[in-house]
PDB file of N, CA, C and O in Angstrom, chain B, residues numbered from 101:
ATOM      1  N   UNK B 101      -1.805  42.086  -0.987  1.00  0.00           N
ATOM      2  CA  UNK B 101      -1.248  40.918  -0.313  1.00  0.00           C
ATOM      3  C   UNK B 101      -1.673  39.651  -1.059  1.00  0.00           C
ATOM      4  O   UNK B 101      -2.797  39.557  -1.553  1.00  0.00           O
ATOM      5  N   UNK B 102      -0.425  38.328  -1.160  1.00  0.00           N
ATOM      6  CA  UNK B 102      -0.810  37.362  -2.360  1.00  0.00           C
ATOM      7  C   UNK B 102      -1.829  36.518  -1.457  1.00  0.00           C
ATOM      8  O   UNK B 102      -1.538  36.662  -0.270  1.00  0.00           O
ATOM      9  N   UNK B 103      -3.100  35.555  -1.682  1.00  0.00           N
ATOM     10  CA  UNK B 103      -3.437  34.823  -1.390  1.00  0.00           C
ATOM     11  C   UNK B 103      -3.057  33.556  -0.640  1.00  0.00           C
ATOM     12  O   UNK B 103      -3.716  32.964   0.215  1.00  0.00           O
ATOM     13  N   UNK B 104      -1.969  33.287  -1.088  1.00  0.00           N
ATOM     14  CA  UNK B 104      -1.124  32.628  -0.088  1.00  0.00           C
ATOM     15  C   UNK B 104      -0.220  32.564   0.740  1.00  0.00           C
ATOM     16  O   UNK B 104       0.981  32.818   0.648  1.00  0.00           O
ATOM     17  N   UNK B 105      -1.239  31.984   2.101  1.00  0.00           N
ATOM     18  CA  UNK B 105      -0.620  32.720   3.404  1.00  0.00           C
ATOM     19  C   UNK B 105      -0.424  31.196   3.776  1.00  0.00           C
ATOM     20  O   UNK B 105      -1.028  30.299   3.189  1.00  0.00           O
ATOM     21  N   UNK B 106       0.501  30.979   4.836  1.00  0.00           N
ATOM     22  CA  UNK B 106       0.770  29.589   4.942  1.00  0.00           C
ATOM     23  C   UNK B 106      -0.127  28.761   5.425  1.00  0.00           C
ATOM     24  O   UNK B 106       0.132  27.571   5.248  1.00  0.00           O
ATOM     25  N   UNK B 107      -1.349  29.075   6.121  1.00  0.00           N
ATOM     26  CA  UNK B 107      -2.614  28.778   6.299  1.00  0.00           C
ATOM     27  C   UNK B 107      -2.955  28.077   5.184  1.00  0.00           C
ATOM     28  O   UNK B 107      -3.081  26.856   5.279  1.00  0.00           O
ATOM     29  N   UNK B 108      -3.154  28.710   3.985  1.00  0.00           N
ATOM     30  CA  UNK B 108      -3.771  28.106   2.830  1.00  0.00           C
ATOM     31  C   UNK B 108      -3.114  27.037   2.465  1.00  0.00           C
ATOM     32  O   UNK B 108      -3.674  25.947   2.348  1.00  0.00           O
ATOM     33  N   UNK B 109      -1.279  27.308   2.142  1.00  0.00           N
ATOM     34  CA  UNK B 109      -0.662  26.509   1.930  1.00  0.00           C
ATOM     35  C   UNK B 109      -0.573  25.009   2.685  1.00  0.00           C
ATOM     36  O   UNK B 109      -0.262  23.999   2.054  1.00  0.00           O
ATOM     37  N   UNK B 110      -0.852  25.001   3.961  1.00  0.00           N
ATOM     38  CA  UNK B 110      -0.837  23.757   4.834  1.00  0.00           C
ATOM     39  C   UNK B 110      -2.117  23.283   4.439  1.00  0.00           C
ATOM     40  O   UNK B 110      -2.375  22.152   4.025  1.00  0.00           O
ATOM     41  N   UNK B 111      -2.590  23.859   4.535  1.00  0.00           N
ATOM     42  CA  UNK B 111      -4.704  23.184   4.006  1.00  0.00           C
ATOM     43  C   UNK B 111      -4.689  22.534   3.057  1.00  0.00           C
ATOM     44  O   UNK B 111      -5.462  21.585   2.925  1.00  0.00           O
ATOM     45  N   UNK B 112      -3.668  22.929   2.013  1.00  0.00           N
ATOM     46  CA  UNK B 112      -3.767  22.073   0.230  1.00  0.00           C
ATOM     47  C   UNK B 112      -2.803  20.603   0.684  1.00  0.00           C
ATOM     48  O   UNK B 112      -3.025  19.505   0.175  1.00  0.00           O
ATOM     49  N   UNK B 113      -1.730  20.848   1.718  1.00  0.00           N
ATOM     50  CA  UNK B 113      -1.194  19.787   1.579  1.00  0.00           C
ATOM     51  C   UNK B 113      -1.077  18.877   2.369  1.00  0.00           C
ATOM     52  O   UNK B 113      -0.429  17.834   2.290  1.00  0.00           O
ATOM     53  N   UNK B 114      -2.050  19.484   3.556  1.00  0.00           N
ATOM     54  CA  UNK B 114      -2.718  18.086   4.227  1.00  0.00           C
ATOM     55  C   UNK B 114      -4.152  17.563   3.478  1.00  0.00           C
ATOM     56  O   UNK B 114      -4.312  16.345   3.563  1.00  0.00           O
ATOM     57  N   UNK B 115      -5.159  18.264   2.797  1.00  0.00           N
ATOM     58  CA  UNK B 115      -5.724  17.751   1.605  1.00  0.00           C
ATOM     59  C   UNK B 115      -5.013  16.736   0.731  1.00  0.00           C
ATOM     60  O   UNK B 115      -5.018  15.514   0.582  1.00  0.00           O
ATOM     61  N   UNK B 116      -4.391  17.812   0.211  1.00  0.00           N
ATOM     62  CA  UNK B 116      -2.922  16.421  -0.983  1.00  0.00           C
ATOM     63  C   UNK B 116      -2.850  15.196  -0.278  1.00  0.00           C
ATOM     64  O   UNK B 116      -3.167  14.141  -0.827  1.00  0.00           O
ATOM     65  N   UNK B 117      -2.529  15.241   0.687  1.00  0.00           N
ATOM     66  CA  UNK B 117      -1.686  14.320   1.132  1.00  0.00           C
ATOM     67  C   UNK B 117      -2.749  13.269   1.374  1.00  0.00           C
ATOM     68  O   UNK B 117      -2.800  12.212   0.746  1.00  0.00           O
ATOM     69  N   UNK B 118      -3.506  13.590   2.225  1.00  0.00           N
ATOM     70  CA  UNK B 118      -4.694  12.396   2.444  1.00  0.00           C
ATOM     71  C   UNK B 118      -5.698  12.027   1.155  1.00  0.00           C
ATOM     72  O   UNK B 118      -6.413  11.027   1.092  1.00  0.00           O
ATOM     73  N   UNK B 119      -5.608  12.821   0.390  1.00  0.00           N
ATOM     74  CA  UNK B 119      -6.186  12.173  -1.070  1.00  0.00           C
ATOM     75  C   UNK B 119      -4.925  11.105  -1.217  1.00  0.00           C
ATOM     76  O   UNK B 119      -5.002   9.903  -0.963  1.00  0.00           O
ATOM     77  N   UNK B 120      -3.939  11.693  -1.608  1.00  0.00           N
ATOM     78  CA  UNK B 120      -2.506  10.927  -2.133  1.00  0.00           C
ATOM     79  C   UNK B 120      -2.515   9.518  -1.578  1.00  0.00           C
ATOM     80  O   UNK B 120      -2.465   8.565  -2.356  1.00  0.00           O
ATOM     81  N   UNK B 121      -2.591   9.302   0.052  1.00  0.00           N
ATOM     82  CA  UNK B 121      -2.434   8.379   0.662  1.00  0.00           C
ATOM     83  C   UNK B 121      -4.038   7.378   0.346  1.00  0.00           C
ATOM     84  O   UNK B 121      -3.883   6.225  -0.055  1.00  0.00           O
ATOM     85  N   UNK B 122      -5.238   7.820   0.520  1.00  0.00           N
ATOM     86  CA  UNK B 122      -5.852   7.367  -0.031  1.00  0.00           C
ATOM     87  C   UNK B 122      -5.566   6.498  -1.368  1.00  0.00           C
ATOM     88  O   UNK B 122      -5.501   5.284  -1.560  1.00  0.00           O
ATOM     89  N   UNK B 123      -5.405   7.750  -2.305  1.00  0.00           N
ATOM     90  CA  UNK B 123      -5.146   6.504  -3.592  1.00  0.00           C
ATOM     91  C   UNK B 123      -4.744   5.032  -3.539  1.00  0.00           C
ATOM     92  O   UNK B 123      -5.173   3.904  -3.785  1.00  0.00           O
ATOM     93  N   UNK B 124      -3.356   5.880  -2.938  1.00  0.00           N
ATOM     94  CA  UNK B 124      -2.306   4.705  -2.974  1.00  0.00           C
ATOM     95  C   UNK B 124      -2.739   3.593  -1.910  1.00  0.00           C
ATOM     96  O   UNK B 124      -2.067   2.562  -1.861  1.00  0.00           O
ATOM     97  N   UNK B 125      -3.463   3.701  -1.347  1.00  0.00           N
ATOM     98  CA  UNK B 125      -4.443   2.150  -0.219  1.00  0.00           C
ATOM     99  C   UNK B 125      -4.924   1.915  -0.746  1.00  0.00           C
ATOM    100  O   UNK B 125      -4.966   0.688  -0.658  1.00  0.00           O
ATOM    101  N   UNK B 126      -5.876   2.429  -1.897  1.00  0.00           N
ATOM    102  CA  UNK B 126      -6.856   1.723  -2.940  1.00  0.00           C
ATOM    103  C   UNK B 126      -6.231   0.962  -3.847  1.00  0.00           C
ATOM    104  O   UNK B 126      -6.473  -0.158  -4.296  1.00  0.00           O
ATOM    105  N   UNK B 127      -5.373   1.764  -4.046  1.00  0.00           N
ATOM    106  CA  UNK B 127      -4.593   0.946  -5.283  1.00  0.00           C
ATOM    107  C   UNK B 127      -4.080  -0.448  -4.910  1.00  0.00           C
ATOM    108  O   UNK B 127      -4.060  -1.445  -5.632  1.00  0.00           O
ATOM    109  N   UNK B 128      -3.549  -0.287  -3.269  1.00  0.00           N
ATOM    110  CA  UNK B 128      -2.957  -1.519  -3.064  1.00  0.00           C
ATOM    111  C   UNK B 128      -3.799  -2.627  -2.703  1.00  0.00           C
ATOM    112  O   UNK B 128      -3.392  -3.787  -2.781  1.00  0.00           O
ATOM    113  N   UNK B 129      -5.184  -2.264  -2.235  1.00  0.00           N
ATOM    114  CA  UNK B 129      -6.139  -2.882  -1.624  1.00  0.00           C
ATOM    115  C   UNK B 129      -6.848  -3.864  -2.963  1.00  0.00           C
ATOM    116  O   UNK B 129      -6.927  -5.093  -2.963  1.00  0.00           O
ATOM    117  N   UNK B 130      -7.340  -2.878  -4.119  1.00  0.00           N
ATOM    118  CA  UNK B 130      -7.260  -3.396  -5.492  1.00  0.00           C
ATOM    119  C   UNK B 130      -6.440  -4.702  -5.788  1.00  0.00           C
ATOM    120  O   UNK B 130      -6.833  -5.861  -5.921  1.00  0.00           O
ATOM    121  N   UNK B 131      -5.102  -4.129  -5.853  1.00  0.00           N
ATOM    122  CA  UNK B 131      -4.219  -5.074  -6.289  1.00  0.00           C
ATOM    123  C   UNK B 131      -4.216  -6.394  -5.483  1.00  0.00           C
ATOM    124  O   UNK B 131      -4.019  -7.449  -6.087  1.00  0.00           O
ATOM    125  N   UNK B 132      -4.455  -6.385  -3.960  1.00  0.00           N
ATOM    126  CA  UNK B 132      -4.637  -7.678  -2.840  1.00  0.00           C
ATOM    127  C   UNK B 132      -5.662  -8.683  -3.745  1.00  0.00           C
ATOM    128  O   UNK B 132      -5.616  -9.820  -4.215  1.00  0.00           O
ATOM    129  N   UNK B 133      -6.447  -7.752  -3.701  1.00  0.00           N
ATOM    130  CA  UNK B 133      -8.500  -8.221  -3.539  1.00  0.00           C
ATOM    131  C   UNK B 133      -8.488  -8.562  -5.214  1.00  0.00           C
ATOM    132  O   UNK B 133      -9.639  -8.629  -5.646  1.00  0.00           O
ATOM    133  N   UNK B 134      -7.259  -8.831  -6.425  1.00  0.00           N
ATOM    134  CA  UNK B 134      -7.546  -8.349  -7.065  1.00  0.00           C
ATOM    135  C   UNK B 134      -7.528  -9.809  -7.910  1.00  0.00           C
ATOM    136  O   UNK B 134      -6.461 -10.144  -8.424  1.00  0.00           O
ATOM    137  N   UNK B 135      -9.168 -11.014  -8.108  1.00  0.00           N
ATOM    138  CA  UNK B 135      -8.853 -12.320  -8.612  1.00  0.00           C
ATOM    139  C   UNK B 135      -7.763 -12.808  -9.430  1.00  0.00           C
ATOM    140  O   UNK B 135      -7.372 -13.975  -9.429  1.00  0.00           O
ATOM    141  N   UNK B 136      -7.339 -11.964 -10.057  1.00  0.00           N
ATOM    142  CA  UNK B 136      -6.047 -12.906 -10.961  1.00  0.00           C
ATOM    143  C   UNK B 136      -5.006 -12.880  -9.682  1.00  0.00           C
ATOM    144  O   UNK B 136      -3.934 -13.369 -10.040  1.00  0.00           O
ATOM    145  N   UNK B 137      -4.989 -12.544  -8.574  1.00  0.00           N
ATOM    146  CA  UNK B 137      -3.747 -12.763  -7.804  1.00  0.00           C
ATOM    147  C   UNK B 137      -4.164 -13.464  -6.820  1.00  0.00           C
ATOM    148  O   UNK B 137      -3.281 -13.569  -5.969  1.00  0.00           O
ATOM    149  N   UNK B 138      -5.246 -14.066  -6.516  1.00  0.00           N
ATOM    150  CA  UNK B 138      -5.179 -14.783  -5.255  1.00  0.00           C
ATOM    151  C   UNK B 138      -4.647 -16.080  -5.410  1.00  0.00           C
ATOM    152  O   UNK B 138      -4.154 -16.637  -4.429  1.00  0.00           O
ATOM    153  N   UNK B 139      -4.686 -16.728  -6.695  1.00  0.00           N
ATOM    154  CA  UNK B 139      -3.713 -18.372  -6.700  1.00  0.00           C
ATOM    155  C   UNK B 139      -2.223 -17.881  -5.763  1.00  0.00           C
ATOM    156  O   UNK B 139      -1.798 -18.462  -4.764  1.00  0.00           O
ATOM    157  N   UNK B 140      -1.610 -16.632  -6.440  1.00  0.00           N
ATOM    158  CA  UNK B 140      -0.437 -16.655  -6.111  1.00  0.00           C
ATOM    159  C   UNK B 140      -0.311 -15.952  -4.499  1.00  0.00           C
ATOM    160  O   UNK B 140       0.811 -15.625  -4.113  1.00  0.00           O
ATOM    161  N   UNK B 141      -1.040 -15.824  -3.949  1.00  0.00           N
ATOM    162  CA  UNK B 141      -0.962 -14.946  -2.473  1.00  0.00           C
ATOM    163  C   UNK B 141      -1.544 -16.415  -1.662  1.00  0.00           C
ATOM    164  O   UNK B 141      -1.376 -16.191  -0.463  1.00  0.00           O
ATOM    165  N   UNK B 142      -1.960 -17.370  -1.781  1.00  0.00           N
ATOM    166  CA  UNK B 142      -2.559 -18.406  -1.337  1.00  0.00           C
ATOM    167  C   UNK B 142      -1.330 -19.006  -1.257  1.00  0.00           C
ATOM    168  O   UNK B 142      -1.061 -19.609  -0.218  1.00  0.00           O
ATOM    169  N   UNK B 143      -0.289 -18.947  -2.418  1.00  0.00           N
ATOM    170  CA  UNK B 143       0.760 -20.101  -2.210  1.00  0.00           C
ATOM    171  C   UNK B 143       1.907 -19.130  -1.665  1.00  0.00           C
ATOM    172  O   UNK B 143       2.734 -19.787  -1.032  1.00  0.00           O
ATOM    173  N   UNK B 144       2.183 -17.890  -1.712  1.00  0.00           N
ATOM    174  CA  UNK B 144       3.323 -17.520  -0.809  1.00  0.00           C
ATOM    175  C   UNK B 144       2.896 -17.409   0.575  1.00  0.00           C
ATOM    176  O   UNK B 144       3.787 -17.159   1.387  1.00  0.00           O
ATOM    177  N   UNK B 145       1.496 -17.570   1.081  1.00  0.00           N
ATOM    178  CA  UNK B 145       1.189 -17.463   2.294  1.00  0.00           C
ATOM    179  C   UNK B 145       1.705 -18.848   3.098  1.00  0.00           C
ATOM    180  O   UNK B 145       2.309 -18.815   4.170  1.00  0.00           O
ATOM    181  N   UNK B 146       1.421 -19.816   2.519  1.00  0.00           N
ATOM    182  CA  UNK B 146       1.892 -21.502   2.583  1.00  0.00           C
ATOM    183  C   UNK B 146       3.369 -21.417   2.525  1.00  0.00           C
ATOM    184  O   UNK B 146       4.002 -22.386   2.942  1.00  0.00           O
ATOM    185  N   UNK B 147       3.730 -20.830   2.262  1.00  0.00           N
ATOM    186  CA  UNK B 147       5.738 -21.197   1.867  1.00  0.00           C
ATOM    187  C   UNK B 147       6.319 -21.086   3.369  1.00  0.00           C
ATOM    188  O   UNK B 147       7.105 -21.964   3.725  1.00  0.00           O
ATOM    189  N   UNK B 148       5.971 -20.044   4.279  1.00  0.00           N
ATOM    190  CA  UNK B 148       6.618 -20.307   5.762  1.00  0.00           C
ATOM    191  C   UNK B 148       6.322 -21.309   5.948  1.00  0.00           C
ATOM    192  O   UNK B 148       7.380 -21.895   6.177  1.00  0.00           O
ATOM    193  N   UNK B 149       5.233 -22.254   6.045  1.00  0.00           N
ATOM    194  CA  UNK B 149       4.594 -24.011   6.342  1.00  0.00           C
ATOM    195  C   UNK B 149       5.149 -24.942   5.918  1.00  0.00           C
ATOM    196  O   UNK B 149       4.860 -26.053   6.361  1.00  0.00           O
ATOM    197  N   UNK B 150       6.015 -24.806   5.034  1.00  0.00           N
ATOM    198  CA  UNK B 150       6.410 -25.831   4.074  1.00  0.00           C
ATOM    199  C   UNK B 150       7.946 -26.111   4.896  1.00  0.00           C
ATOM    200  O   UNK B 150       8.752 -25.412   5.509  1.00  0.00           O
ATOM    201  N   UNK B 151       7.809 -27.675   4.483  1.00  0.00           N
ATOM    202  CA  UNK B 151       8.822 -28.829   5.146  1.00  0.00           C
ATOM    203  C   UNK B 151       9.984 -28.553   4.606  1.00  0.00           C
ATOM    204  O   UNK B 151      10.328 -29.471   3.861  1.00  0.00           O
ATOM    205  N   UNK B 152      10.737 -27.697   4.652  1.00  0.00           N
ATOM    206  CA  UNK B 152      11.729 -27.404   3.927  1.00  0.00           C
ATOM    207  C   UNK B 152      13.384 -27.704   4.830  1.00  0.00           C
ATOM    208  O   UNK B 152      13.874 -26.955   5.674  1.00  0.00           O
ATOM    209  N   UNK B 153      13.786 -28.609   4.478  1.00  0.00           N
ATOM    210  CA  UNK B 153      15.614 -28.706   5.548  1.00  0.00           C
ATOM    211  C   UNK B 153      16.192 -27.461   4.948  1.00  0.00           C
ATOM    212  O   UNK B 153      16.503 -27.405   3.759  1.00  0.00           O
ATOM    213  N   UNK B 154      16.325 -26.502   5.754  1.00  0.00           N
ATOM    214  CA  UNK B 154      17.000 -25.401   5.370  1.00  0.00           C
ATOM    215  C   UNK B 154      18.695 -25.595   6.711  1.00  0.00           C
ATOM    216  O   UNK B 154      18.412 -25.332   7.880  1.00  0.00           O
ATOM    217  N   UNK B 155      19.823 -25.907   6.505  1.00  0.00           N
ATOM    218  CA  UNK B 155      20.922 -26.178   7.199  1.00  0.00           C
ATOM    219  C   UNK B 155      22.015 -25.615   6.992  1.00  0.00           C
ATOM    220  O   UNK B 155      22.423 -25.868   5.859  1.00  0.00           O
ATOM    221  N   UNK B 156      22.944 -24.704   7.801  1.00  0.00           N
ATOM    222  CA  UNK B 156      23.812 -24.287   7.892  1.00  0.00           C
ATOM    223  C   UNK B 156      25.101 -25.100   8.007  1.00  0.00           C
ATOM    224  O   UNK B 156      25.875 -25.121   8.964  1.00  0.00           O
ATOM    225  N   UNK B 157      25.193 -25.816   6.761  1.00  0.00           N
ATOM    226  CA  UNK B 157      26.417 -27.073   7.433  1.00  0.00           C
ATOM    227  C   UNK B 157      27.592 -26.470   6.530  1.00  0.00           C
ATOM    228  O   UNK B 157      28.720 -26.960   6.577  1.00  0.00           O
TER     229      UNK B 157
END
């Protein structure tokens, strides 16, 4: 009988998966936290604030 029984199979890919998802939060968390980008996350955070006449005429 082969070793893989769907038991095993679900175990690797809820493993996978929460490594996988991991990464990819680090990666994005990195990229937030990451000094060459905070000038520019400082000023798109400000852009909803800004005095802007936006008009449907």
């Amino acid at each position: 009988m082969s070793g893989l029984t769907y038991e095993t199979v679900a175990k690797f890919a809820q493993q996978g998966g929460t490594l996988y998802f991991a990464a990819i939060f680090l990666a994005g968390l990195a990229y937030a936290l990451w000094p060459k980008n905070g000038e520019t996350f400082s000023r798109l955070a400000q852009l909803p604030l800004e005095d802007a006449e936006l008009t449907n005429d």
